[in-house]
Structure formats: structure tokens, C-alpha cells
N, C-alpha and C positions, 0 to 999 in steps of 0.2 A: 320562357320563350327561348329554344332552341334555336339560332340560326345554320344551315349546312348548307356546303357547298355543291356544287353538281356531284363532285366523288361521292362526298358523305352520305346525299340524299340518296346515290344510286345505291351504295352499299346497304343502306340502310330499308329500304324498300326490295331489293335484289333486283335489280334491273340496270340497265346502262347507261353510262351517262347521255348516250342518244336518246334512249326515253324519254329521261329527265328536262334534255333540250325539246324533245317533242311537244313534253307537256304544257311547257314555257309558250310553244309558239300558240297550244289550243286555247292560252289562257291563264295559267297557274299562277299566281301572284308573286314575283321575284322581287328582288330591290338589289343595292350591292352594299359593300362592307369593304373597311380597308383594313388587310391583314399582313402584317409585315412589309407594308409599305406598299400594295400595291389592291390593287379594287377587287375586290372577286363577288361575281353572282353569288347569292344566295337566296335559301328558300326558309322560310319560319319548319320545324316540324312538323305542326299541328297540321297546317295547310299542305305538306305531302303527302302527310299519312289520311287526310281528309279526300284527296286525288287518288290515292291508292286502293281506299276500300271502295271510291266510286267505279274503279277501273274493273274488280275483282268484286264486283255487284254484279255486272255486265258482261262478266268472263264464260262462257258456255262451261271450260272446262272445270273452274273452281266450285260453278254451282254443279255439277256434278258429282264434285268430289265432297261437298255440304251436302247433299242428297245420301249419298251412300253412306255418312257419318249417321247423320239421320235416323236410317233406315236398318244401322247397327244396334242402336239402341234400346228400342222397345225390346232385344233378345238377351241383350247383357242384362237389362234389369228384371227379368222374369228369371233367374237361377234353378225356379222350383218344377217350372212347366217342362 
């Protein structure tokens, strides 16, 4: 169990730490942790990257770009046709 901080999660997901606070407000299960003396938000990994792939399920543009990978495929694997 990974815990990250708003930086971490955003870096790690590529998005900003306003996302990350967005996601918090829709929901996202935070808690906090004391690091060097002082409380910081955090997020488990599992449960960002669990918020991430729901986000990029629902994304018009990614299923797009999953579509066209797709739709590569059937021509890479015929070589011979």
C-alpha cells in the first residue's frame, strides 16, 4: 500500500494537483499522514489509479484513441494479405 500526496498522485496519474483536489471533493477516499512533522493529505495508490481508469473509461477522447489502436491491429497481424 502506496500512500501519495496530492503532488505525487498528480504526477503520477499526469494531471494536477486541482484534479486531484476535485476528485477528493466527488468522493476519492483520502485520510492524512504526518511527514516531517506536519499532516499531509494522502491518497492509497490503488484507489487513484482505481479513480483514473474510471475517469479514462468515460473519456470520449481516450476511447477514441483505444478504438484506433484497435482497428490497427487486425492489419499488423495479417503480414501475408
Amino acid at each position: 500500500m502506496t500512500l501519495l500526496t496530492y503532488r505525487e498522485a498528480a504526477t503520477r496519474v499526469r494531471r494536477s494537483r486541482r484534479t486531484i483536489r476535485y476528485w477528493k471533493l466527488q468522493g476519492m477516499r483520502m485520510g492524512w499522514e504526518r511527514r516531517d512533522g506536519q499532516l499531509v493529505r494522502v491518497v492509497e495508490e490503488d484507489v487513484l489509479l482505481a479513480w483514473w481508469r474510471d475517469r479514462m473509461d468515460n473519456d470520449p477522447v481516450w476511447q477514441n484513441r483505444i478504438r484506433a489502436k484497435i482497428r490497427e491491429l487486425p492489419s499488423q497481424s495479417t503480414p501475408g494479405s
